[in-house]
N, C-alpha and C positions, 0 to 999 in steps of 0.2 A: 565418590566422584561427583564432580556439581551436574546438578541438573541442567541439560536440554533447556533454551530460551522458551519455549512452549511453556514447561511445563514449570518455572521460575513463579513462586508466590509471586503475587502483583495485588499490593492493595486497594481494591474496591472504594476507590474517591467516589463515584456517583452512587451507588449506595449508601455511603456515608452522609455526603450531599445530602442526598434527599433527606434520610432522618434527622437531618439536623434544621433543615428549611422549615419543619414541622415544631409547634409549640410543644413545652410539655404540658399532659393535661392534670399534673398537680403540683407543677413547681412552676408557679408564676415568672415570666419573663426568662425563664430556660428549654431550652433545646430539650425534645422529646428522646426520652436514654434509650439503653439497648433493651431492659429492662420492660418500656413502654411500649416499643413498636415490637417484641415479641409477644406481649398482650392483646394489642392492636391486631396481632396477624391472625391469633389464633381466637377472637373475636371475629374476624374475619375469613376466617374459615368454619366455621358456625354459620354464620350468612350465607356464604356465599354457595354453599352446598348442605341445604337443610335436609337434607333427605339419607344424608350419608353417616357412619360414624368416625368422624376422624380425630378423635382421640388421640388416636399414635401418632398423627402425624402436625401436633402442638408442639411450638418450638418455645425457648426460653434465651434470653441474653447470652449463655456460650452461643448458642447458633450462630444468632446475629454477629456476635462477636468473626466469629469464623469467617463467615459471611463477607464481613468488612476487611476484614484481612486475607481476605482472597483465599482463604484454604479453601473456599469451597464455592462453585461458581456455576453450578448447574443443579438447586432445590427440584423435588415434585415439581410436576403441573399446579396440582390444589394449591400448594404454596407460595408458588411464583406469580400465579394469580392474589391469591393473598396478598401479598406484597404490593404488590402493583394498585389492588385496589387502596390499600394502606396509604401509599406514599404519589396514591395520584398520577399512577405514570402507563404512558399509554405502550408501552414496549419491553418487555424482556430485557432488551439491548440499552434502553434508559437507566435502568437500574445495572448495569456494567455485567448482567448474567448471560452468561452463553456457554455451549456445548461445548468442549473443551477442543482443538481442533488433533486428527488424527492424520498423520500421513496416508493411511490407510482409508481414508474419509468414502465420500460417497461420489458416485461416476456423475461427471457435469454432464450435462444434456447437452452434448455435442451434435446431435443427428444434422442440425443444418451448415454445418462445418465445411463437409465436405462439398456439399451441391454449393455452398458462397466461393471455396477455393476454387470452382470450376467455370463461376458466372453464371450460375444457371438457380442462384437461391432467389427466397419469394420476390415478386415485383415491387412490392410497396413500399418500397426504399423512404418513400416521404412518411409512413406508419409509426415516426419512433416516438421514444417516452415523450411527454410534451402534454397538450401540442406550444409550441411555444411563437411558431411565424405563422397563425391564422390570418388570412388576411392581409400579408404583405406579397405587395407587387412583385413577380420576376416578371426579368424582361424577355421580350418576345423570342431573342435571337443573342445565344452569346457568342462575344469576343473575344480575341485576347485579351484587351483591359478590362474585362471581368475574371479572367483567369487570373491576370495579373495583380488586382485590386484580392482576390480571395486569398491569393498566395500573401500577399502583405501584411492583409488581418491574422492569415494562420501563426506567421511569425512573430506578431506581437502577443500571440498566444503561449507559445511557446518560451516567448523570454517571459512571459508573469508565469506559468507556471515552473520554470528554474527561480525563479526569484520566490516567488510566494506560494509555489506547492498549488496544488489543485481546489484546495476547498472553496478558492475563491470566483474562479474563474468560468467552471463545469459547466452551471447554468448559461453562460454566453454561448462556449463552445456548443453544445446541445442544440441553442436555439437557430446559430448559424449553419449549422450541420445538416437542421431538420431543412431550413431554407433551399439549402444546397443541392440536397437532393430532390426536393420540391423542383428546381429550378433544371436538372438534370433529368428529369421524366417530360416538364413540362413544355424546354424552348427547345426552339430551333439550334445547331451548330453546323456546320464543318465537320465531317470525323475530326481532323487533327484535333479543334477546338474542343470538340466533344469529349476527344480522351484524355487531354489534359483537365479538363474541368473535372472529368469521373475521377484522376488522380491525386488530382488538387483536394476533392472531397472525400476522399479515402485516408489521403492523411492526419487530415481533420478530425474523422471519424476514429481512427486512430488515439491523435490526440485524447479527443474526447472522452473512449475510453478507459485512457491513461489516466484522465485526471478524476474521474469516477473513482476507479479502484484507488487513487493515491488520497481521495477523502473521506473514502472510507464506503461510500455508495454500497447498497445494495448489489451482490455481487452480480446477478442476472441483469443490471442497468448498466453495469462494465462491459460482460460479455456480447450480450446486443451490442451495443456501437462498434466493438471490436470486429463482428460478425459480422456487420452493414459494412465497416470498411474492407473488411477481406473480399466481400464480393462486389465493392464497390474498385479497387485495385482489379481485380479479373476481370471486372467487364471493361476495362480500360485496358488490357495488358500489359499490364503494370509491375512486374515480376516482384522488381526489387520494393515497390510498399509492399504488397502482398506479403513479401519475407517480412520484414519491418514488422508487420504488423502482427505476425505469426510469434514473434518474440516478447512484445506486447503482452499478447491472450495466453504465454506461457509462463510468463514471469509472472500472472494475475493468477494462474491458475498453482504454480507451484507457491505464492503466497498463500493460499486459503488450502494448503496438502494434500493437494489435487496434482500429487508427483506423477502419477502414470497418464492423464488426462496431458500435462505440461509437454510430457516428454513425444506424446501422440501427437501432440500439433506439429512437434518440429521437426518429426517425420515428415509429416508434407511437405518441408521446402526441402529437403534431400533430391527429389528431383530436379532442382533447378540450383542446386549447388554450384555447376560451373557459371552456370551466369550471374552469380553473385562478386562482388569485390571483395578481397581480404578483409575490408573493414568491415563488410556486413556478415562475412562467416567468423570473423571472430566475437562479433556480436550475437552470435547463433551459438557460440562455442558458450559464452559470456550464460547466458541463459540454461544452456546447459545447465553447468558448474552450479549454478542459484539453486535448479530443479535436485540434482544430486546430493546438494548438501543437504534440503530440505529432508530427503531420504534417507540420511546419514550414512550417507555412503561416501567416504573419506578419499580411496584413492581416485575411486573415477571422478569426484568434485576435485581430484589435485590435475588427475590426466586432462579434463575438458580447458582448466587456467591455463595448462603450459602451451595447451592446441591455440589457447586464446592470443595467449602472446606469441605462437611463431606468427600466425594471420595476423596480427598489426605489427611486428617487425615487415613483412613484406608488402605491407600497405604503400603505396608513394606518400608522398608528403603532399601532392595535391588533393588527396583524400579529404583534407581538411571542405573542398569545396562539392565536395559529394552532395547531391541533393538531400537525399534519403537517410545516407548513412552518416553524413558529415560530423555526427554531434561524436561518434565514437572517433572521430580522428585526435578528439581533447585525449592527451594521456591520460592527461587525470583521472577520465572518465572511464578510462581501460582499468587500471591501475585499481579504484574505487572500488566497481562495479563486480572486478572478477575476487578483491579482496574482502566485500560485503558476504561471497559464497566462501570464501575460507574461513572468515568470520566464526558461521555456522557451523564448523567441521569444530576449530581449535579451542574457539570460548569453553566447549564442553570437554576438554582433554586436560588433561595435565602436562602436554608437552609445552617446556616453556622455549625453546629453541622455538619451534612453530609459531608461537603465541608470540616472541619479537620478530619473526619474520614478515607476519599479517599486520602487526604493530609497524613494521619501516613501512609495507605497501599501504597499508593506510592512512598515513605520517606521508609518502609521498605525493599520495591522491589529493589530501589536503591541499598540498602547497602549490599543485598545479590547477586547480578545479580555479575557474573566475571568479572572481567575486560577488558576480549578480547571479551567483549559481546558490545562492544562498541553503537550498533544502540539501542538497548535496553534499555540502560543505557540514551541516549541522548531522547529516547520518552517518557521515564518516568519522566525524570529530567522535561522537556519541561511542561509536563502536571500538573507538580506541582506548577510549575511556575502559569500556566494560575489561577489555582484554587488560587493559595496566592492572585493573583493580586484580581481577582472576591471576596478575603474574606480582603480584601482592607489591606494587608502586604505586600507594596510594596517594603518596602527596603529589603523582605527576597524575593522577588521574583525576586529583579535583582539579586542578591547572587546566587539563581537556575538557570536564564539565564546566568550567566556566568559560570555554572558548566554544563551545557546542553548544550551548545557551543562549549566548548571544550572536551565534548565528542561526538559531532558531527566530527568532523575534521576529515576528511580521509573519513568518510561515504556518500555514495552516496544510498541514497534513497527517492521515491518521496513520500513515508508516513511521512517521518519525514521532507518533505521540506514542505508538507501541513502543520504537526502540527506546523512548525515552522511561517508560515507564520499567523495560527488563532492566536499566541501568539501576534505576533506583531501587529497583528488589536485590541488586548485585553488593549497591555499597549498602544497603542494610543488613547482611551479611557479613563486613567489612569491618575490622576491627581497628580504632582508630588509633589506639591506646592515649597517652593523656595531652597528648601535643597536637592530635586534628583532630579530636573533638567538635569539640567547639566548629572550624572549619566544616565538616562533614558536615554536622545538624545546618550549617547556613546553606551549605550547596544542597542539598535534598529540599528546603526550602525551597529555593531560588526553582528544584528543579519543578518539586509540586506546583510553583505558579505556574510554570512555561506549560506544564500539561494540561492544568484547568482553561488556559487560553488556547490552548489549542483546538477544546469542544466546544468553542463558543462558535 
């Protein structure tokens, strides 16, 4: 049976990287071998723990080998430092090593969860990552054209990160966010004025971090902003960001299989279900389906899609001008979003019935998703790809990889540098026989550059 996306070899590029950036130190004018930097390492565990005997724990070129080809992604402590001192690198995570992730993982520190959904979490709303607006003016007394001019910026936010993914943008959003709130403790308002500005900067907040976790941030730098906007939405009575954003910190949290923590959040908006529009409980549904697949739980990620699509059949068609929820009035984005969670279910099945089923709703999300939706467009394209290849239509699946490529170009995010990466463990796998040869070895090319540029 193929393996779970998790658990998919995936070859270790920055590992490789680094050992190659390095001279060798006895063949002039060539790359240090696998050979050299398990010398090096185990040189380097000598050093670096003189007092110890670690013997057993000297590696040799199989290792590294391994290593590099992703069989194996989590060494000793002793060694990983080793390495690290080796190859220069000041992070575990530099060198492409980490803990393998487990559904079953570890409880996120949710404690101020609850007291942010109620309006009553810490005060120091202006206290985030940063600082990044020391020193810049708020004005005395807001307006609506400070509401209005905030909303404006947020949206130009929003269309760069659909267009270019988050890695580019984060530190802006961050810096106006920290302002915001700054300016929110500080000026004068109006209640009206006031609560539109807490909501205005909730969304923000939101935003923000959305485009955290979609570049790969440190996941406690995601969940903070997430946190500051849920109780930046309650102290405004804000229902519908507060849902919003509740969907946000679950879809972050069923990313990193953190299924029971995902599924705890969106318990909280169950109370305020009725006050929600179709579009935003089927967005609620949407996140589901993500959380359940992540758990591999087949029929309730099939029950939460179909819950999804009755609530956007009964959406109006003015939905589309929703404040909050608008973006889910794109079919596409329905279509996409709920067929990314079957994705997950069917990639690892052998039912091929299923696998064209997820294949048309993906194939349709494409063709409706905009243009300047560009990361969207490249995660869906990507995941069709995988499924052709898995329903063995390889020459339509380089067709997709080269259309998911080049809607990659210009985006910079680490969702789609992971999907991109399980694809390329999928068609190495992939047996071409003598006629896409050739073909394959260019597309895996093509696809290794798009990945390298995505860590830049």
């Amino acid at each position: 049976m193929p393996r779970h996306p998790e658990t998919l070899i995936m070859p270790n590029t920055l590992l490789a990287e680094a050992r190659q950036r390095l001279p060798s130190p006895r063949r002039l004018g060539q790359c240090m071998s696998r050979a050299e930097l398990a010398d090096a390492t185990n040189v380097a565990l000598d050093a670096l723990y003189p007092k110890q005997n670690l013997t057993p724990q000297y590696v040799d070129h199989r290792w590294v080998g391994k290593l590099e080809r992703g069989e194996h992604r989590w060494p000793s402590e002793e060694r990983r430092a080793a390495l690290r001192h080796v190859l220069s690198a000041a992070t575990d995570v530099d060198l492409g090593l980490y803990s393998p992730r487990r559904t079953d993982g570890p409880k996120s520190d949710l404690g101020q969860l609850t007291a942010a959904w109620l309006g009553r979490g810490a005060g120091g709303l202006g206290d985030l990552p940063g600082p990044w607006m020391l020193g810049l003016r708020a004005p005395a007394k807001i307006e609506w054209p400070h509401v209005e001019a905030l909303q404006r910026s947020i949206a130009l936010f929003e269309d760069w990160d659909h267009q270019h993914g988050g890695g580019l943008a984060r530190a802006a959003m961050a810096g106006q966010l920290e302002w915001a709130c700054r300016v929110a403790r500080q000026a004068l308002a109006v209640e009206s004025v006031h609560q539109a500005w807490l909501s205005m900067a909730a969304r923000l907040g939101d935003l923000a971090g959305w485009a955290c976790f979609d570049s790969g941030e440190e996941p406690d730098i995601a969940q903070r902003y997430l946190i500051t906007a849920i109780q930046l939405a309650s102290e405004a009575g804000d229902v519908q960001q507060r849902a919003h954003t509740a969907t946000t910190l679950s879809r972050h949290l069923s990313y990193r299989g953190q299924v029971s923590d995902a599924l705890e959040v969106i318990e909280l908006v169950r109370p305020d279900w009725r006050d929600l529009p179709p579009l935003g409980r089927a967005a609620v549904h949407i996140v589901e389906a993500r959380a359940y697949a992540r758990n591999h739980d087949g029929p309730a990620c099939v029950r939460a899609v179909g819950q999804c699509d009755e609530e956007f059949s009964a959406s109006p068609s003015a939905g589309i001008k929703d404040p909050v929820w608008g973006y889910y009035a794109d079919a596409g984005q329905i279509l996409g979003d709920a067929g990314h969670a079957l994705f997950d279910i069917f990639v690892t099945g052998n039912d091929r019935k299923k696998m064209a089923e997820t294949i048309d709703r993906l194939q349709s999300a494409y063709f409706l998703h905009p243009v300047e939706t560009a990361r969207s467009r490249a995660l869906t394209m990507t995941r069709i790809a995988c499924l052709q290849v898995r329903s063995e239509s390889l020459s339509e699946a380089l067709k997709s990889v080269r259309v998911g490529l080049a809607d990659a170009d210009g985006v910079h995010s680490a969702r789609l540098r992971d999907d991109l990466r399980v694809l390329d463990s999928i068609l190495a796998e992939a047996d071409p026989g003598p006629n896409l040869a050739d073909e394959l070895s260019a597309v895996r090319a093509h696809l290794a550059t798009t990945v390298s540029a995505q860590l830049q």
